[in-house]
N, C-alpha and C positions, 0 to 999 in steps of 0.2 A: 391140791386137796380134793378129796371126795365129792365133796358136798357143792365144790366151785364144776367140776365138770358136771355135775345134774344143771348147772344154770341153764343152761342153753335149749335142753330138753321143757322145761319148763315153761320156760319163755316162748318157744312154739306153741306148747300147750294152750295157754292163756291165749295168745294172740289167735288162733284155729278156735278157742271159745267167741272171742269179741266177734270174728268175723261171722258166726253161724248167726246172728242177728242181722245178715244180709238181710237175708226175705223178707223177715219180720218188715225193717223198715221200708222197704221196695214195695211191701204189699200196701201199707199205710200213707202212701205217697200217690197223691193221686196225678201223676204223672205217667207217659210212656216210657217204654223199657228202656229208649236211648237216653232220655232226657234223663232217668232216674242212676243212670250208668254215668254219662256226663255231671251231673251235680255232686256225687260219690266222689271221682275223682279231685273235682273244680275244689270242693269246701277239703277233701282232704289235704291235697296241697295246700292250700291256703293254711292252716292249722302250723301245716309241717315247714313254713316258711317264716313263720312267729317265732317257732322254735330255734331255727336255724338264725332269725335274727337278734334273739335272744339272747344265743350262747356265742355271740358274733361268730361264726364258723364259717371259714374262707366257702367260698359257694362255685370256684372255679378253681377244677382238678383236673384236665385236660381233654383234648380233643376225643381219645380213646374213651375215656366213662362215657362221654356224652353220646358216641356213638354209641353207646351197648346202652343206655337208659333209651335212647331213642328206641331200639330192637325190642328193647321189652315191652317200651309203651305199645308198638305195633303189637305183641302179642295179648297184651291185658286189652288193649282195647276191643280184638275180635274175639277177646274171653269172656268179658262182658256182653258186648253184642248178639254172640250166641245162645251165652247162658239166660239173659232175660227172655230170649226170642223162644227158647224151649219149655222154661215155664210158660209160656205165653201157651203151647200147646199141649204140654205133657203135666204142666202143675210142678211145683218147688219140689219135693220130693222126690219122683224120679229124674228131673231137669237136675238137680245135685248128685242124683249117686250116677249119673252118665260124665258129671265135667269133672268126678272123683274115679273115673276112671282112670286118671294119671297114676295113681298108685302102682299100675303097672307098667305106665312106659318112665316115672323120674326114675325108680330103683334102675333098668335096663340102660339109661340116660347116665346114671351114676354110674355104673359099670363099663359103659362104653368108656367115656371123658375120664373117670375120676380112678379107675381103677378100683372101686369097691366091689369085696364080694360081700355075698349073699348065703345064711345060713340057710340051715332047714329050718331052724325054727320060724326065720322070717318069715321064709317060700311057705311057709305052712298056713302065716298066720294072713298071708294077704288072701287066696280064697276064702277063708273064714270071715274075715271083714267083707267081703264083695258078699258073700251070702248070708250076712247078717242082713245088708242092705237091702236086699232083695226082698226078706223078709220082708224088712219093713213097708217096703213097697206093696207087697201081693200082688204083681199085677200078673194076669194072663196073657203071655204074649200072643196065641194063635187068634184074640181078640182085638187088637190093635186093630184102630181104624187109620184111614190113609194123614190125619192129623196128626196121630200119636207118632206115626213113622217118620212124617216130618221134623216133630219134635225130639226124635233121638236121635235124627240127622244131626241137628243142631249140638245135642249133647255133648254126642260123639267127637263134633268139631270143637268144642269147649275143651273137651281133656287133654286134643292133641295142643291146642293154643296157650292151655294155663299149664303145662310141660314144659313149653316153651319158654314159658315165662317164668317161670320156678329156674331153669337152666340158667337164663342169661340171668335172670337177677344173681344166684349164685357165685357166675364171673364175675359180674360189676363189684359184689363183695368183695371179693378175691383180689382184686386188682391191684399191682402194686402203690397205686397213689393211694391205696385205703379210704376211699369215700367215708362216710358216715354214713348209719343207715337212713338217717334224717331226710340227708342231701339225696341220698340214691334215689328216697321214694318220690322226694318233693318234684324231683327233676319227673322221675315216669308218672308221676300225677298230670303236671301240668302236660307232659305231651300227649299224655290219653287224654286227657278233656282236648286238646285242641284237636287231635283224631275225632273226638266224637263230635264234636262243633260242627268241625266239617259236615260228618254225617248228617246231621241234624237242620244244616243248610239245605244238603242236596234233597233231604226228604224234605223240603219245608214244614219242621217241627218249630214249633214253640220254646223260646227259654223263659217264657212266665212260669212260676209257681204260684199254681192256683188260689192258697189257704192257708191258713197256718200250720192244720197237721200234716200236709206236705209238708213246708217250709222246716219245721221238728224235725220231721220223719229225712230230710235229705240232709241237714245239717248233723244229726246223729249218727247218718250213713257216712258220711267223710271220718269223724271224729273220732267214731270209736270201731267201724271195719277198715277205712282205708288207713286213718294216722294211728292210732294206738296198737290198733290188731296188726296191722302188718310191721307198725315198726318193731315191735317186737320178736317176731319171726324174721323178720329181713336180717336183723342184728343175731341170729343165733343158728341161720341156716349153713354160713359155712362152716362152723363149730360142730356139725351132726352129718351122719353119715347121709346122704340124698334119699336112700331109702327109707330111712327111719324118719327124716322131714316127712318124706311122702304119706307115711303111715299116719302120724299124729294128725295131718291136717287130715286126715277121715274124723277129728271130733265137729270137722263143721257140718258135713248131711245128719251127721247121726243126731247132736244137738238140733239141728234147722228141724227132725223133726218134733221132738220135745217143744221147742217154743211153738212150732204148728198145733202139738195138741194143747198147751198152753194155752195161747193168745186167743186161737181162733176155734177152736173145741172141735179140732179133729176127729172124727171117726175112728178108733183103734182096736184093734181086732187082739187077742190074747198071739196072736203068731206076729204081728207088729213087735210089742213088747219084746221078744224073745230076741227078735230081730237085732231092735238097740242093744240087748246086754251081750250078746254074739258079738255083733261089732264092735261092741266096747272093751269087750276082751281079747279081742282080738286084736285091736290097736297097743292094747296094756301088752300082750303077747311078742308082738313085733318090737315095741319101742325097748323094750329090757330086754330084746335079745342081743347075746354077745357084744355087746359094747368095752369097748379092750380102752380101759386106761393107761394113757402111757407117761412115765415117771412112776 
């Protein structure tokens, strides 16, 4: 029926909104970028392992998954590790529409591997989101300081890494033992916190949480961007073409910056504004193009 193949679309939706309250709590966390990347991880498996003992669900599906959740953890965790390291120099805003630059290597990604094409309307509607973005940003590139260039170094390295990790999570789905989305994530939760552990050794960082509104603000970060937002999308990505994933998950910069004017009474400029509903329809643009049901 109809109304069952929209599920899937949906459900990326929702879960690309949960997750756009990355920042928000990352900002409220008075922790470093590793530590707040590892705690994400750490509580959201933890969540996702209540659940899996809840519904008793066998928790070992063979050698194969575990290799490919391990591959992914490696690429979530240098997505994370980049991604905070570039707000650290460029600010949430443009540090998100640099690791949303994946929009144009998963659709290429999807076309390689999976054999999808790509319409015009698509091809149309992704420059049109990338320069909504930009909007929203304002920034002037010929002013960049040797900072900011480091911070879109990092970016840059965020898009190629969360590609990566969009890709393989997508096999691990696919896979004939049929993981759950549950099991997939719980399993690349726990191996990105132990990735980041390490990290966090070698730096000699801290796993204190300092305060309560960290202690909120990181348990909110697992709960409802790692366990809710992603399992929702983890369960509906191989049901959607890669490219049309690719597109909807542009509702987490555009929202990240709505709660930035929100929460934290952002600056916005009338060509900001413009910005968001560009990209906003431009994602509307993409996700409803040609979509072929079949039956």
């Amino acid at each position: 029926m109809r109304v069952n193949n929209n599920h899937p679309m949906i459900g990326t939706t929702i879960g690309a909104m949960m997750i756009s309250f990355s920042a928000v709590w990352v900002k409220l966390a008075h922790v470093t970028p590793t530590v707040s990347a590892f705690y994400r991880v750490f509580f959201g498996g933890v969540f996702l392992m209540a659940i899996l003992f809840a519904r008793h669900e066998k928790l070992w599906r063979g050698w194969h998954c575990l290799k490919l959740s391990l591959v992914a953890a490696i690429f979530f965790a240098l997505d994370l590790y980049t991604w905070h390291r570039s707000i650290a120099y460029v600010g949430p805003g443009l540090a998100t529409i640099l690791g949303n630059f994946e929009v144009f290597l998963v659709p290429a990604a999807g076309a390689l591997l999976f054999g999808e094409r790509l319409n015009l309307r698509f091809i149309l509607s992704v420059p049109l989101a990338v320069a909504g973005l930009f909007m929203i940003v304002g920034i002037g590139w010929a002013q960049l300081n040797p900072d900011y260039r480091t911070g879109i170094y990092y970016g840059l390295s965020t898009a190629f890494f969360y590609t990566g990790f969009l890709i393989v999570l997508r096999k691990l789905q696919s896979h004939a033992s049929k993981p759950s989305a549950a099991l997939s994530l719980m399993v690349v939760s726990f191996s990105t916190a132990l990735y980041l552990a390490l990290e966090m050794i070698r730096a000699g960082e801290s796993f204190a949480i300092p305060d309560l509104q960290s202690g909120v603000s990181l348990v909110a970060l697992g709960l409802m961007c790692q366990t809710l937002g992603w399992l929702l999308i983890t369960r509906s990505l191989p049901r959607i073409p890669a490219a049309i994933a690719g597109l909807i998950l542009l509702l987490q910069p555009s929202l990240s910056f709505v709660w930035d004017v929100l929460f934290f009474n952002r600056a916005t400029s009338t060509m900001a504004w413009a910005g968001v509903i560009l990209a906003l329809s431009a994602i509307y643009l993409g996700a409803t193009s040609g979509r072929k049901v079949s039956g």
